[in-house]
N, C-alpha and C positions, 0 to 999 in steps of 0.2 A: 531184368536188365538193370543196370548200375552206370549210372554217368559218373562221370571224372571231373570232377571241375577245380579249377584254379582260386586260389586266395589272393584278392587284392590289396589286401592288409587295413588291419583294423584303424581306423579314425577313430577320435572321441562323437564325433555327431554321429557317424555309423553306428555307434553301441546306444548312443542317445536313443537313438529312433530304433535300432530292434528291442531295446528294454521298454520303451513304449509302449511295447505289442502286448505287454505283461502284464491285465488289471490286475490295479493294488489297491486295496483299504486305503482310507486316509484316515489318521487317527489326531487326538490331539493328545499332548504328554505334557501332566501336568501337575504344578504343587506349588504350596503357597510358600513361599520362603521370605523370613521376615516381615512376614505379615502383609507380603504383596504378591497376589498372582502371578505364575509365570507360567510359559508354554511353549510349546513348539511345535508347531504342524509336518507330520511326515507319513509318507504313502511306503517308506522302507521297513514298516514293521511285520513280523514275521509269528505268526501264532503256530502251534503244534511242534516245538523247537522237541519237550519233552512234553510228557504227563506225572513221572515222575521223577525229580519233580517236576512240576509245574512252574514249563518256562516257555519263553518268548524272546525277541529282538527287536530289537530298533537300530538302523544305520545312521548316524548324526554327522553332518559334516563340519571335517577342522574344523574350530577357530567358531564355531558356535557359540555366542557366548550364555546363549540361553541355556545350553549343555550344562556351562559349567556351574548356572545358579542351582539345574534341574537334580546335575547327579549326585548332590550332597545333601538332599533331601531325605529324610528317613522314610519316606514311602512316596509313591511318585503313581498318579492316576493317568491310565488309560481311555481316552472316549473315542469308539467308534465316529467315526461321524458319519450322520445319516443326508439322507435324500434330500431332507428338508432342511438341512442346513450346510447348502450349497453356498450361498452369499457370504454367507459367517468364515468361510475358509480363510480366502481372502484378506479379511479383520485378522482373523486369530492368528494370521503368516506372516504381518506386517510389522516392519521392521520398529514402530516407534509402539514401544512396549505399552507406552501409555494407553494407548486407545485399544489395545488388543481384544482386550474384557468389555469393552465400554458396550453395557446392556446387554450381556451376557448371562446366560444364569448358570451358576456355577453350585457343586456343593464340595466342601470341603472334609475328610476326615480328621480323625483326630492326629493323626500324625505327618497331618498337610498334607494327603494325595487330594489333588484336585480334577472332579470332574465336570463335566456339558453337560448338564441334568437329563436336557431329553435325548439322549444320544441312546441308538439299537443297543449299544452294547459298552459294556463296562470295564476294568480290570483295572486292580489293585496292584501294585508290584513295589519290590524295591533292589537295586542293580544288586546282583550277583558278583558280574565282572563286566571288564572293558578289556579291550585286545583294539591295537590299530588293525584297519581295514584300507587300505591305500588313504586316498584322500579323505576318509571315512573314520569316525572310533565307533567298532560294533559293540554295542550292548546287552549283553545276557539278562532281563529280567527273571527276578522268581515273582511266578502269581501270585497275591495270599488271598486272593477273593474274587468273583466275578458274578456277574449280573448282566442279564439282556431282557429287552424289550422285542415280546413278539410284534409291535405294530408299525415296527419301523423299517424301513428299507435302507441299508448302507448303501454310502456313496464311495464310488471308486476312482480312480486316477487310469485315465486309459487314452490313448492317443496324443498325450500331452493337455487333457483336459480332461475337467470333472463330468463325472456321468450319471446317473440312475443305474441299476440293474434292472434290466425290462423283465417281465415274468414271460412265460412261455406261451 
């Protein structure tokens, strides 16, 4: 049997709250530019885009200005963020640049990708391309390296708040 049902047309809070229903990774994106830390926290990134190559997303919203310090970076790090660094989100999201980092432990490559040392999991990348995506520039990463830590549990963005993954 098949029901029939009606559309009562899409609101922006409506799509808010079913994309909700969707855990996502929160990651943090990052490089040193100019010899100063920069970042930006986003639960829009998207691993298994390819294998080869080896690529990935991020969705950045207009007018980000962290964007624009991030995407002229010649390589630009990826960190999972884990379970355990729930409170840090928060910091690393906030808008006054200064304090983002403050007591952070970070490591830096050589060509400024910056990552969260103890973060599950790692990745190296540097943009492919950008395409607008509505209110959105999507970004194509290429991988050039990656790294995880078996002891850590990722933290996900789910119901409009941060969560653990519970084991079974």
């Amino acid at each position: 049997m098949t029901t029939i049902i009606g559309h009562t047309g899409l609101t922006p809070d409506a799509l808010r709250e079913t994309f909700s229903h969707f855990p996502q990774g929160v990651v943090l994106i990052g490089a040193q530019v100019g010899g100063t830390r920069q970042g930006l926290v986003a639960s829009t990134f998207t691993v298994g885009i390819s294998l080869d190559p080896p690529l990935a997303s991020v969705a950045i919203q207009l007018g980000s200005s962290t964007w624009e310090l991030l995407r002229s970076a010649p390589s630009i790090g990826v960190s999972l963020l884990g379970s355990h660094q729930s409170g840090l989100v928060r910091q690393l999201a906030s808008a006054d640049r200064s304090r983002r980092f403050a007591g952070v432990e970070t490591a830096v490559d050589l060509d400024g990708a910056l990552t969260v040392t103890d973060s599950p999991a790692h990745l190296w990348t540097r943009v492919r391309s950008e395409m607008s995506a509505g209110d959105h520039t999507l970004a194509l990463l290429e991988i050039l390296d990656a790294s995880t830590s078996t002891n850590r549990d990722a933290l996900v963005f789910h119901r409009s708040s941060f969560k653990n993954i519970a084991a079974d």
